[in-house]
DSSP file (Angstrom, degrees, kcal/mol; ACC not computed):
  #  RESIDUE AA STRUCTURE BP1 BP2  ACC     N-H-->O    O-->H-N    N-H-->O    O-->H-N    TCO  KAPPA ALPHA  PHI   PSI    X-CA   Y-CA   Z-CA
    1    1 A X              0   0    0      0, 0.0     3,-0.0     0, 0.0     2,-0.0   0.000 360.0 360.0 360.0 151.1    0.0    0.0    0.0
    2    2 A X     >  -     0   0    0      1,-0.1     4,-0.7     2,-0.0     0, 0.0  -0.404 360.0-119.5 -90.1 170.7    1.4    3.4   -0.9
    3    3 A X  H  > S+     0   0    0      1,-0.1     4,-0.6     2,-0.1    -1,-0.1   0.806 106.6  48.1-103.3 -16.9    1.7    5.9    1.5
    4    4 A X  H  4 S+     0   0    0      2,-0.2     4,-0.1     1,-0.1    -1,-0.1   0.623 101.6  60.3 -39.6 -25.3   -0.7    8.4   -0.4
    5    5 A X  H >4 S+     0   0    0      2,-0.2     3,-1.6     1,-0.2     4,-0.2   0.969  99.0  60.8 -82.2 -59.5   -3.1    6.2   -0.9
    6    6 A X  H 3< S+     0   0    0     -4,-0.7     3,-0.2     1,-0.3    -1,-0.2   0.665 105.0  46.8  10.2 -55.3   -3.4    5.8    3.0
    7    7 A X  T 3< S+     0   0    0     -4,-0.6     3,-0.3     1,-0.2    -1,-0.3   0.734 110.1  54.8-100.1 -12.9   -4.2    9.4    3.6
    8    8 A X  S <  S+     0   0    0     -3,-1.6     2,-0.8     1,-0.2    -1,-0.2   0.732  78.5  94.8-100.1   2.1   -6.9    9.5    0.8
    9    9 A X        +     0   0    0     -3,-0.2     3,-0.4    -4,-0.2    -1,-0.2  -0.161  41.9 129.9 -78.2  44.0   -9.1    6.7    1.8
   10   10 A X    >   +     0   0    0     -2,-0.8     3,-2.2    -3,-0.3     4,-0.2   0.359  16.9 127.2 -83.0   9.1  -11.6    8.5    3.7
   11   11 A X  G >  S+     0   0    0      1,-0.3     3,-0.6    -3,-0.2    -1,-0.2   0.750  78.0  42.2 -23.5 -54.2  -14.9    7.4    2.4
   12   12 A X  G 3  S+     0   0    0     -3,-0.4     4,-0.3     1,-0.2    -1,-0.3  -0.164  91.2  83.3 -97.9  40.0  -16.6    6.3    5.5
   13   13 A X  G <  S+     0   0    0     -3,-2.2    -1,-0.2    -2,-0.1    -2,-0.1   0.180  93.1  53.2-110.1  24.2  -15.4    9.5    7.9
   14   14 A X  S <  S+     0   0    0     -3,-0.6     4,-0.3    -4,-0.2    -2,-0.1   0.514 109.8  44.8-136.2 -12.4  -18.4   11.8    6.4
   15   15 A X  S >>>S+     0   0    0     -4,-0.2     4,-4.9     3,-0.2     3,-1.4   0.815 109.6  57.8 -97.1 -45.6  -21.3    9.1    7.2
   16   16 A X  H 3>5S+     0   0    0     -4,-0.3     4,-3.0     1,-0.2     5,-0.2   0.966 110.0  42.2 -22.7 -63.7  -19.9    8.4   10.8
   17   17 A X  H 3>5S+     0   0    0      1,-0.2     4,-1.1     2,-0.2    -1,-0.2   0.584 107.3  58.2 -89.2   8.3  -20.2   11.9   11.9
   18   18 A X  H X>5S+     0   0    0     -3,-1.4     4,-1.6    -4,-0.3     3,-0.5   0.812 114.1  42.9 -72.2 -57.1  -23.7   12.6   10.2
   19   19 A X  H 3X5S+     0   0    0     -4,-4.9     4,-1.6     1,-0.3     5,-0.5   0.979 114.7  49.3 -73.4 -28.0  -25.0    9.5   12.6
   20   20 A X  H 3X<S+     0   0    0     -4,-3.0     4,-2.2    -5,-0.6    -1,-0.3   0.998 116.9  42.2 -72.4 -37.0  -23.0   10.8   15.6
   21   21 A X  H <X S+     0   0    0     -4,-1.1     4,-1.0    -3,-0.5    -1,-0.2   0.643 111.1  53.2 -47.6 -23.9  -24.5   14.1   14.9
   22   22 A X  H  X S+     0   0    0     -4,-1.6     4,-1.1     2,-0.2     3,-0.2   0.831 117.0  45.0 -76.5 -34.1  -28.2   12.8   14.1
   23   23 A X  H  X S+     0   0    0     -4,-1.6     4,-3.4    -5,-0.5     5,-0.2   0.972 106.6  53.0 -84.1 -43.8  -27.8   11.2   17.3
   24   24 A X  H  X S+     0   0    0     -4,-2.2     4,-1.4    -5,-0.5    -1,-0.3   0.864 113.4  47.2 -36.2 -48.8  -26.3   14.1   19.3
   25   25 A X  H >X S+     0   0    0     -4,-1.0     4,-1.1     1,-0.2     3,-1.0   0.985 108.4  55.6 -83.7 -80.0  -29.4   16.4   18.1
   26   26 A X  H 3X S+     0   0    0     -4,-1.1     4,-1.9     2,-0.3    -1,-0.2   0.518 106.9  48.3  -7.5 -47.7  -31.7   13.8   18.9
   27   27 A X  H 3< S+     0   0    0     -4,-3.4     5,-0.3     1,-0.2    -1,-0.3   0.945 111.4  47.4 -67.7 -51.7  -30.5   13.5   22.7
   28   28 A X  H << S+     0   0    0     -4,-1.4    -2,-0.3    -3,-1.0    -1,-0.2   0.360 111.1  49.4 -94.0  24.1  -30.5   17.0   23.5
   29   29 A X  H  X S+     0   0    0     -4,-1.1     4,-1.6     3,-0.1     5,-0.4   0.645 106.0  58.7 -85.9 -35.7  -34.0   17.7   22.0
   30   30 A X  T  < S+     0   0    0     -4,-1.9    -2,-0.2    -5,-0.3    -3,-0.1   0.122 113.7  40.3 -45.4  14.3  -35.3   14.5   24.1
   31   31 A X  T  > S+     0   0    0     -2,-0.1     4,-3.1    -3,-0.1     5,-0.5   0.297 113.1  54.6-117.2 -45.3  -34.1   16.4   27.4
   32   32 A X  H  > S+     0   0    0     -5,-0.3     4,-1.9    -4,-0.2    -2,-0.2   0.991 119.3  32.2 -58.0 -48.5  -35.3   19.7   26.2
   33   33 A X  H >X S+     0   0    0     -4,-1.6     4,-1.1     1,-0.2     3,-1.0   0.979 118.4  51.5 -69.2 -62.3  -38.7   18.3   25.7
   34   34 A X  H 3> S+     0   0    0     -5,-0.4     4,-1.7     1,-0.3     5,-0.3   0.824 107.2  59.6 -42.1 -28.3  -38.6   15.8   28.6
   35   35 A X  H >X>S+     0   0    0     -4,-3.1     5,-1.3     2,-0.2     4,-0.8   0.999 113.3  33.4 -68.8 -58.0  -37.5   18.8   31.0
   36   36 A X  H X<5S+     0   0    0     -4,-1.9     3,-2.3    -3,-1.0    -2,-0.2   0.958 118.4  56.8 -85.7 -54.9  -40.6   21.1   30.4
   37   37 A X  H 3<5S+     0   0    0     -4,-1.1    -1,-0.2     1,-0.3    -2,-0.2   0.704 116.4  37.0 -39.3 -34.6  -42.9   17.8   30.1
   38   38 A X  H <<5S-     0   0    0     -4,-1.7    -1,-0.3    -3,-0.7    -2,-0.2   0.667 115.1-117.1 -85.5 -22.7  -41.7   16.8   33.5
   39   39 A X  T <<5S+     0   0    0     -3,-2.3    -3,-0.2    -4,-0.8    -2,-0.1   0.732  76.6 129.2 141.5 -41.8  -41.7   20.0   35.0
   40   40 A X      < +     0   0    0     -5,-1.3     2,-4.1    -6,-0.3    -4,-0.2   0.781  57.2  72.4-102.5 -43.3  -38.6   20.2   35.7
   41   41 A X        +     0   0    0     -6,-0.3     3,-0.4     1,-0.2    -1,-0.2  -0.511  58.6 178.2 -98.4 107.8  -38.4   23.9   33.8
   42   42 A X        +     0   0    0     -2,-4.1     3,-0.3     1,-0.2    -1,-0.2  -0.313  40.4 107.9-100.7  41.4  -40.0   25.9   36.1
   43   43 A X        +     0   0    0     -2,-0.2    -1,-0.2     1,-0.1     3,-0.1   0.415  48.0 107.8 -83.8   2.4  -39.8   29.4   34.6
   44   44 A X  S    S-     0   0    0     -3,-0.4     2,-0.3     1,-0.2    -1,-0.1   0.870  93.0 -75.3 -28.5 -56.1  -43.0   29.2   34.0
   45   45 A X        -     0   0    0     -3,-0.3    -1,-0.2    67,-0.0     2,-0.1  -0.946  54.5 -66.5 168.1 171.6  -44.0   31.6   36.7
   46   46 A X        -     0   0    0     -2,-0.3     2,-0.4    -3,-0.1    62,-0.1  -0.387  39.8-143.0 -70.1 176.9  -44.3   31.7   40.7
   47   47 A X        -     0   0    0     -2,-0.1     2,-0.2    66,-0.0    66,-0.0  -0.952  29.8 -93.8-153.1 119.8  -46.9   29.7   42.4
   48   48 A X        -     0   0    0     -2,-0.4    66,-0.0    66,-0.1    68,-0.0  -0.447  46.1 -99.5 -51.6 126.9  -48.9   31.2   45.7
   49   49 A X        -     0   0    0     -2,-0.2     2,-0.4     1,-0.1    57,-0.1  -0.157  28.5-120.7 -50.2 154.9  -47.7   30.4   49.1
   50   50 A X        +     0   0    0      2,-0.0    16,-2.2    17,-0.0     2,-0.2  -0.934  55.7 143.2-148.2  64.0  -49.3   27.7   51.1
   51   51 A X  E     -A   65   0A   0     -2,-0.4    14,-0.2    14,-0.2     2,-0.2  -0.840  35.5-159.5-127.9 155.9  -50.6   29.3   54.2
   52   52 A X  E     -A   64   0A   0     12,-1.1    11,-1.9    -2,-0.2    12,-0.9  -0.723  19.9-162.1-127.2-158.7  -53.7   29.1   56.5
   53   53 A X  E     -A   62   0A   0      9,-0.3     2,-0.2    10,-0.2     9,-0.2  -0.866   6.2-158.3-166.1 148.0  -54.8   32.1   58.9
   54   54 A X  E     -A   61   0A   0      7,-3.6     7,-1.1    -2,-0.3     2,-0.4  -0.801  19.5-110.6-138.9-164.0  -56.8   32.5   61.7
   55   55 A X  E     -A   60   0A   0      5,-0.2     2,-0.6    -2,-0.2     5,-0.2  -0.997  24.0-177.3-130.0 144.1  -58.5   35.3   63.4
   56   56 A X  E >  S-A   59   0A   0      3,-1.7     3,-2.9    -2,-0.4    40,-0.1  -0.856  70.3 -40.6-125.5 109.4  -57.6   36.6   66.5
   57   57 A X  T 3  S-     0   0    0     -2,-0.6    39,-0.2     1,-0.3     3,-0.1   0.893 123.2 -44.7  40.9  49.8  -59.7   39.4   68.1
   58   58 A X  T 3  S+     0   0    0     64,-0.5    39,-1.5     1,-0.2     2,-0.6   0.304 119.6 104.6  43.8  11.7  -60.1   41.1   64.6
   59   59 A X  E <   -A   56   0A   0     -3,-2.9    -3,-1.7    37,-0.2     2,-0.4  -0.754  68.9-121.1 -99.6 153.7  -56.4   40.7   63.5
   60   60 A X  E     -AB  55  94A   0     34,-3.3    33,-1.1    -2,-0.6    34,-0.7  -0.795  26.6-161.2 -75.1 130.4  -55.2   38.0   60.8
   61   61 A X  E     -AB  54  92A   0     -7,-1.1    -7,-3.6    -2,-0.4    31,-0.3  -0.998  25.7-127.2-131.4 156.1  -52.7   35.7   61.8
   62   62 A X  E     +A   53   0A   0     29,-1.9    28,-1.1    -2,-0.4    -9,-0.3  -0.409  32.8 178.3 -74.7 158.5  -50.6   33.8   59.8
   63   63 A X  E     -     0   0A   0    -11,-1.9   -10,-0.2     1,-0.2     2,-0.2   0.556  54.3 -33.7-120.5 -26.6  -51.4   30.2   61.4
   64   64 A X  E    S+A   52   0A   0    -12,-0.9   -12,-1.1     2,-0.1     2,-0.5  -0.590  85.7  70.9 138.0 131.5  -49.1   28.0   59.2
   65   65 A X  E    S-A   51   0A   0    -14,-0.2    24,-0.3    -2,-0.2   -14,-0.2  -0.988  82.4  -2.2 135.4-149.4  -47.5   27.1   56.1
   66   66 A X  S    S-     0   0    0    -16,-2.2     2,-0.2    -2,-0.5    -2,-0.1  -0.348  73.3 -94.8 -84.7 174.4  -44.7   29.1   54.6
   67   67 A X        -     0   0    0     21,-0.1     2,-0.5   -16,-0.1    21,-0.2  -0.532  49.2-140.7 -78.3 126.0  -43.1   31.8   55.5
   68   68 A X  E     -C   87   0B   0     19,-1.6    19,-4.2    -2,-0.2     2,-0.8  -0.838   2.7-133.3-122.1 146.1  -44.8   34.8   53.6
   69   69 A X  E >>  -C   86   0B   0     -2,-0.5     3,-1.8    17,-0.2     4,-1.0  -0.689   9.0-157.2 -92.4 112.4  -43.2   37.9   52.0
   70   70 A X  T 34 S+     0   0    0     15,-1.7    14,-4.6    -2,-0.8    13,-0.2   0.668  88.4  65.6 -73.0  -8.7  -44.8   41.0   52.8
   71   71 A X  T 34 S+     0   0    0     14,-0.4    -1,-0.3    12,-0.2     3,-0.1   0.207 107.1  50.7-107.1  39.2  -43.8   43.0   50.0
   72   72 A X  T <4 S+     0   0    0     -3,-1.8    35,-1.0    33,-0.1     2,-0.4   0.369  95.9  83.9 -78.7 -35.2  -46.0   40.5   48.0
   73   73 A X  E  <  -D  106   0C   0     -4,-1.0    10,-2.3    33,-0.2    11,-0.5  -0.761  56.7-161.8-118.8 132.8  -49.0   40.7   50.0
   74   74 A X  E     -D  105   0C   0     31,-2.3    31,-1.6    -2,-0.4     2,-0.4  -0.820  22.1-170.9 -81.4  52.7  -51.8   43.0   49.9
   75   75 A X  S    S+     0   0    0     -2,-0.4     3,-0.1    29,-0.2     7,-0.1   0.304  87.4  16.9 -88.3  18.3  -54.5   43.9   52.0
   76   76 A X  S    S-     0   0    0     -2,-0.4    27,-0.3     1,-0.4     2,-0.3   0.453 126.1 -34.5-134.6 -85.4  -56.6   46.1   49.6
   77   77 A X    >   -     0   0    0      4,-0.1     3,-0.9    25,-0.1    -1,-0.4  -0.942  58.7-109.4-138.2-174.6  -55.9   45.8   46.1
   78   78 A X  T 3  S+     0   0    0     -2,-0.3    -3,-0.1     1,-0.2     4,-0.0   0.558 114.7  73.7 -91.3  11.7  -52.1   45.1   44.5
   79   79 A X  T 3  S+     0   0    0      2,-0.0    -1,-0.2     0, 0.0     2,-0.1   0.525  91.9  64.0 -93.8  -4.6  -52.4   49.1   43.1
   80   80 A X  S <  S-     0   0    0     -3,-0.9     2,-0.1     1,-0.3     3,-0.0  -0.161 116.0 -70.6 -81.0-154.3  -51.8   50.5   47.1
   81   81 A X        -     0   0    0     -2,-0.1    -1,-0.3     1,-0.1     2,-0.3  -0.091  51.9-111.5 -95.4 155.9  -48.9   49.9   48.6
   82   82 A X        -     0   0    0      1,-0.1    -8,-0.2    -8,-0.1   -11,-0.1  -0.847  37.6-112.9-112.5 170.0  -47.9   45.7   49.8
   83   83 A X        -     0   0    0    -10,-2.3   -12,-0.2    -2,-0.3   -13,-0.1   0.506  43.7-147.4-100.0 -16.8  -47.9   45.5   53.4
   84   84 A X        +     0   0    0    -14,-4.6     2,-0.3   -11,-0.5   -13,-0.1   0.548  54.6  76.8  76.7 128.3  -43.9   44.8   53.9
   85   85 A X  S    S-     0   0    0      2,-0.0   -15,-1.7   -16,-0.0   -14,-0.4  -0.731  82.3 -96.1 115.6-165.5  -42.0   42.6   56.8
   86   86 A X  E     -C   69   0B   0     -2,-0.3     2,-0.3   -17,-0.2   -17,-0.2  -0.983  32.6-135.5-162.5 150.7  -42.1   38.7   56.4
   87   87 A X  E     -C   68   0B   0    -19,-4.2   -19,-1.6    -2,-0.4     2,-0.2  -0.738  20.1-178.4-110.1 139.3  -44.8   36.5   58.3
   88   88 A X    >   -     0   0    0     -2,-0.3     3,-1.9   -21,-0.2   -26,-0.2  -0.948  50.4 -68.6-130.2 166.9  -43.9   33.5   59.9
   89   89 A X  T 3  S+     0   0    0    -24,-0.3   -26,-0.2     1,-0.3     3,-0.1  -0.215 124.1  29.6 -66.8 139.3  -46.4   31.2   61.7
   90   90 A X  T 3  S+     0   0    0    -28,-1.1    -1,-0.3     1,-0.5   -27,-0.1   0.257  94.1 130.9 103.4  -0.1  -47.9   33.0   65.0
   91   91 A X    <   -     0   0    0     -3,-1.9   -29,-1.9     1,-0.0     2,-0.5  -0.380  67.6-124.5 -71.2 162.7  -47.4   36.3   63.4
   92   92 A X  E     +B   61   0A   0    -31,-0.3   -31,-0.2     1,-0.1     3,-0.1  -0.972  35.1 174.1-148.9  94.3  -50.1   39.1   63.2
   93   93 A X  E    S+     0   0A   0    -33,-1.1     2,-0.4    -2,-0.5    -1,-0.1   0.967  71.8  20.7 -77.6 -64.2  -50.2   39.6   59.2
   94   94 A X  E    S-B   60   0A   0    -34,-0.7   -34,-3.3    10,-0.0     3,-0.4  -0.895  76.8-141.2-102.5 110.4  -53.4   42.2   59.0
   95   95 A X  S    S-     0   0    0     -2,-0.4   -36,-0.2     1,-0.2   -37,-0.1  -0.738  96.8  -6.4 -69.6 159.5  -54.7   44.6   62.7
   96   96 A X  S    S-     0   0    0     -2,-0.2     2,-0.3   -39,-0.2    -1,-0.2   0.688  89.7-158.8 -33.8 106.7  -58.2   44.5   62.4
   97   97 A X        -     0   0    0    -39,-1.5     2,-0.3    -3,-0.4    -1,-0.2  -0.445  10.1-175.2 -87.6 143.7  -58.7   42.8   58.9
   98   98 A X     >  -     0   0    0      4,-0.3     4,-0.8    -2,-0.3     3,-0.4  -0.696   5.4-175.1-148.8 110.3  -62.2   43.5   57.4
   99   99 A X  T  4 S+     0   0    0     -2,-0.3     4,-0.2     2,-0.2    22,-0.1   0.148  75.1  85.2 -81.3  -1.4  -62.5   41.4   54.0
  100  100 A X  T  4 S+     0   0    0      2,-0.1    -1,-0.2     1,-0.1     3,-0.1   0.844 112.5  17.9 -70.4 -31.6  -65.9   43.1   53.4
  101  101 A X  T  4 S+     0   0    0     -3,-0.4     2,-0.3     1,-0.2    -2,-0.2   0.822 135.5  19.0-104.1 -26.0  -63.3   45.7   51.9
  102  102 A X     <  -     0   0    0     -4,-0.8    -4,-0.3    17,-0.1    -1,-0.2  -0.849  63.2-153.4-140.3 114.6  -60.4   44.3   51.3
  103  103 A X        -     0   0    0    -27,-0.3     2,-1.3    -2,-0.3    16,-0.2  -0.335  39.6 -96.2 -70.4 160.7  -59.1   40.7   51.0
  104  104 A X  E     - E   0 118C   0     14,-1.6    14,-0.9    12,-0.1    13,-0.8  -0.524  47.4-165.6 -77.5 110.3  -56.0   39.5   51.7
  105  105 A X  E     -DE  74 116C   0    -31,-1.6   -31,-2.3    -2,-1.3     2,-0.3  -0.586  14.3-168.5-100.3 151.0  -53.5   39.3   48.0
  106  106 A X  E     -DE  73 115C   0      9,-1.8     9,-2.6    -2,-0.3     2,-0.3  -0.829  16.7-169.6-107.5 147.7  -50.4   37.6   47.4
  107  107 A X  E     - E   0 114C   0    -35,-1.0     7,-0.2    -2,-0.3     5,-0.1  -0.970  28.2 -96.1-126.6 145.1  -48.9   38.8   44.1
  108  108 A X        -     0   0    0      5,-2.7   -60,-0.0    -2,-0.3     7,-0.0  -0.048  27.6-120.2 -38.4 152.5  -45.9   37.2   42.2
  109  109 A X  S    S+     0   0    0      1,-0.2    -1,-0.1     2,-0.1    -3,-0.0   0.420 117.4  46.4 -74.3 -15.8  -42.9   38.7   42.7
  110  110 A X  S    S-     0   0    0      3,-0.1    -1,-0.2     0, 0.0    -2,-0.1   0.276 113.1-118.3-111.7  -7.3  -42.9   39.3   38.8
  111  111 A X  S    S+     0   0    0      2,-0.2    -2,-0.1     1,-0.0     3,-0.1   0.532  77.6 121.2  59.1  21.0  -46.2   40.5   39.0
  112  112 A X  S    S+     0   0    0      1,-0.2     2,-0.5    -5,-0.1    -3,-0.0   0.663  71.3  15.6 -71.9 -33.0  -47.6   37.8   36.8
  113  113 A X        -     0   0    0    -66,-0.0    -5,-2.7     2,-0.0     2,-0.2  -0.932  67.5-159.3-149.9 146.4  -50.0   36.0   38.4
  114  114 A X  E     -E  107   0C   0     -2,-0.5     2,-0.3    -7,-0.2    -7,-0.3  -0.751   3.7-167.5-127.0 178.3  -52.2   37.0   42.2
  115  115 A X  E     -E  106   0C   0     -9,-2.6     2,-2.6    -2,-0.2    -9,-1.8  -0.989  20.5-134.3-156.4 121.9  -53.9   35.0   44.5
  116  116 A X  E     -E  105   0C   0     -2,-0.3   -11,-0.2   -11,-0.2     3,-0.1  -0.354  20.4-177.7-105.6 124.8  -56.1   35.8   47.1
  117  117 A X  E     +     0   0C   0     -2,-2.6     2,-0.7   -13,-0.8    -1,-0.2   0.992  68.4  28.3 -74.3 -41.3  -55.1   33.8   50.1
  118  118 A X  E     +E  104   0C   0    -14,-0.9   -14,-1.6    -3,-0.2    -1,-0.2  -0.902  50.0 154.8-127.5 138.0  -57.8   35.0   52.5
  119  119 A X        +     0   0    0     -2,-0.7   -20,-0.2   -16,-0.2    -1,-0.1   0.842  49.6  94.7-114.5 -46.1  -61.3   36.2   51.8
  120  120 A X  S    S-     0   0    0      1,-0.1     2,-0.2   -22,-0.1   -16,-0.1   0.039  71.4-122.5 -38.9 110.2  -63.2   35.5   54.9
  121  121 A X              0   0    0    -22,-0.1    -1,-0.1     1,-0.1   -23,-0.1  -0.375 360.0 360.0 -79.1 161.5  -63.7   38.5   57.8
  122  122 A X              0   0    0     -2,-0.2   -64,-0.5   -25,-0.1   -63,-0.1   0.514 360.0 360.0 -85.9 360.0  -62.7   38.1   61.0
C-alpha cells in the first residue's frame, strides 16, 4: 500500500459523523422536551404560598404554612402599597382585617400572576 493512498481513503469519515451528529441532536432535544414535560423547567412563573390564617380578636394571623413575604402581599388591592415585613407562623399579618373591603392578596414577585389567600372577615 502506498503511502498516499493511505491518507486519501476517507470514504466512510463523512457518514460516521452525520450519525453521531443525528444522534447528538436527537438527545438533547429528548431532554429539552422531557425537562418542560416533567416540570422540571419551572420558569413558567411563581406559584402562591401555602398558608392558613386565623382570626384573632379582629387581626389576621398567619397560622401555618410558609413563611410569607410582605412586599408581596396585599391587604386592599395590589395598586396601594404591599404591606412589607415577612410572616412566619404566630405572626399578626393584617390589625383588624375587614374582608368586606379588602381581601387579603399575594402577588408574584414578577407580577404575573395573584392569588387571594384569605377572603373570609374576621
Amino acid at each position: 500500500m502506498k503511502l498516499d493512498q493511505m491518507f486519501d481513503d476517507d470514504r466512510a469519515v463523512s457518514p460516521v459523523i452525520g450519525v453521531i451528529l443525528m444522534v447528538a441532536i436527537t438527545v438533547i432535544l429528548a431532554a429539552v422536551i422531557g425537562t418542560f414535560v416533567l416540570g422540571l423547567g419551572d420558569s413558567l412563573g411563581d406559584s402562591a404560598p401555602q398558608a392558613s390564617f386565623q382570626c384573632d380578636s379582629g387581626d389576621l394571623v398567619h397560622n401555618g404554612g410558609e413563611e410569607l413575604d410582605g412586599a408581596n402581599l396585599y391587604s386592599n388591592s395590589t395598586t396601594t402599597s404591599a404591606i412589607g415585613g415577612t410572616y412566619n407562623a404566630g405572626d399578626t399579618v393584617v390589625s383588624s382585617f375587614d374582608s368586606s373591603a379588602a381581601p387579603l392578596i399575594w402577588q408574584s414577585p414578577n407580577g404575573g400572576e395573584t392569588a387571594i389567600l384569605r377572603r373570609e372577615a374576621c
